[in-house]
C-alpha positions as CSV (number, residue, x, y, z in Angstrom):
1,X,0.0,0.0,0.0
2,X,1.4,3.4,-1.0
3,X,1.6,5.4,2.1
4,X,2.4,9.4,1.3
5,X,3.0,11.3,5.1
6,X,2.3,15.0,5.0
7,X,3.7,17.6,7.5
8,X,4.0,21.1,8.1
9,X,0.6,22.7,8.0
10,X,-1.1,24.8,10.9
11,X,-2.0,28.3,11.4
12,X,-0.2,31.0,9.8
13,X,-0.5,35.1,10.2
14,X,-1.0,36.5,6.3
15,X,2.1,37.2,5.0
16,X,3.6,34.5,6.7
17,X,5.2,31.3,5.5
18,X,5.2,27.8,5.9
19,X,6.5,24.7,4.8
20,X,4.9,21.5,3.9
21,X,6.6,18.2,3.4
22,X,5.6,15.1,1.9
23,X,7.5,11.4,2.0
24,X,7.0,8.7,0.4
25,X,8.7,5.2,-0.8
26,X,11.7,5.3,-3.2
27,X,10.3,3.3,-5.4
28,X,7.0,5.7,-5.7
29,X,8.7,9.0,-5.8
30,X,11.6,8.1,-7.8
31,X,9.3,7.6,-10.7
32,X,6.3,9.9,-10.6
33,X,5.6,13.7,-10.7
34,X,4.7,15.0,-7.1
35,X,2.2,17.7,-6.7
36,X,0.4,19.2,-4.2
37,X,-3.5,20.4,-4.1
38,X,-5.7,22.3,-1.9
39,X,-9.5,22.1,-1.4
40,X,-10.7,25.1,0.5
41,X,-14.1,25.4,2.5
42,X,-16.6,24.6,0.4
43,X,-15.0,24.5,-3.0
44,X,-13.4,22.0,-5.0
45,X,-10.0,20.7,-5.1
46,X,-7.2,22.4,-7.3
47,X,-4.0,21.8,-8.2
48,X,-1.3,23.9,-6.6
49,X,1.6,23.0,-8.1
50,X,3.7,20.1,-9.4
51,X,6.9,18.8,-9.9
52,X,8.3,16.1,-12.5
53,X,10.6,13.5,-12.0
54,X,13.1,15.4,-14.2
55,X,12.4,18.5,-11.9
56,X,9.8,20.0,-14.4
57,X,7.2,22.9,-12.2
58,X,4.0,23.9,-12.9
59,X,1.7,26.5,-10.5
60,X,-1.3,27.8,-10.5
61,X,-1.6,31.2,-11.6
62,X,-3.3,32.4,-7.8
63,X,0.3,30.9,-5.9
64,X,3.2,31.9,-8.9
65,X,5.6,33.9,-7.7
66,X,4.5,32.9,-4.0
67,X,4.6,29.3,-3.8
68,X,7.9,26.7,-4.6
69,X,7.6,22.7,-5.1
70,X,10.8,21.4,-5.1
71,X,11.7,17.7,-4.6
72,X,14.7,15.8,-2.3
73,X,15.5,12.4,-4.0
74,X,18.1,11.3,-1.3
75,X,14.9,12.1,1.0
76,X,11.9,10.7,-1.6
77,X,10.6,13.8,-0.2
78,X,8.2,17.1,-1.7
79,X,8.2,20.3,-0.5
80,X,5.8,23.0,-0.3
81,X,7.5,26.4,0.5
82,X,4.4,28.8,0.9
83,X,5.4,32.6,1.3
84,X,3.4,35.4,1.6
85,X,0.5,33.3,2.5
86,X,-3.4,35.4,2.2
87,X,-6.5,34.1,3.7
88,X,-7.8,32.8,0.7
89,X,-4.9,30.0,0.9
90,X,-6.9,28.7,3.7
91,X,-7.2,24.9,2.8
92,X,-7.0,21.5,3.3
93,X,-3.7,20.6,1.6
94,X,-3.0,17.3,-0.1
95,X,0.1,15.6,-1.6
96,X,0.0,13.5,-4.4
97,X,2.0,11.3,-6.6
98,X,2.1,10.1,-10.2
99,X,-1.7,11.4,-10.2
100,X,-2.7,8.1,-8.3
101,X,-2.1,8.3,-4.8
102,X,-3.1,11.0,-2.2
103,X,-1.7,11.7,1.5
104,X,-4.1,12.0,4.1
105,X,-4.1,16.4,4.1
106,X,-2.9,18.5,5.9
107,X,-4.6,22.1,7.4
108,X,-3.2,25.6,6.6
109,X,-5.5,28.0,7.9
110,X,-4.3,31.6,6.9
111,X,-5.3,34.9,10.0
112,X,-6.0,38.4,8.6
């Protein structure tokens, strides 16, 4: 069973940051794009950003500029570096890899 463990999340003054970190199994990360998504309060889940296995991004257009996935292959680990964070990143945050398998989320609620 593919187990991806999510940490970082929590509460967050706007304009602060936070980091969220997702581990897997070599043999899952090694080979598959990592991403993260976010489903707010009452909305639907989106994609955040992503990350290849070549080390290929892609981010939505509400976190560019804010937001950086990168990836740790000596780790099999994903990051989420979140800066200048607004209310309306308030979400449930979920990692996921190769567009298959989800973590279990994790909360970033954003103050203003």
């Amino acid at each position: 069973q593919v187990q991806l463990v999510e940490s970082g999340g929590g509460l967050v003054q706007a304009g602060g940051s936070l980091r969220l970190s997702c581990a897997t199994s070599a043999s899952i990360f090694r080979r598959n794009a990592m991403a993260w998504y976010r489903q707010p309060p009452g909305k639907q889940r989106e994609l955040v950003a992503s990350v290849t296995s070549d080390g290929r991004t892609n981010y939505a257009d509400s976190v560019k500029g804010r937001f950086t996935i990168s990836r740790d292959n000596a780790k099999n680990t994903v990051y989420l570096q979140m800066n200048s964070l607004k209310s309306e990143d308030t979400a449930v945050y979920y990692c996921n890899a190769g567009y298959a398998w989800w973590g279990q989320g994790t909360q970033v609620t954003v103050s203003s």
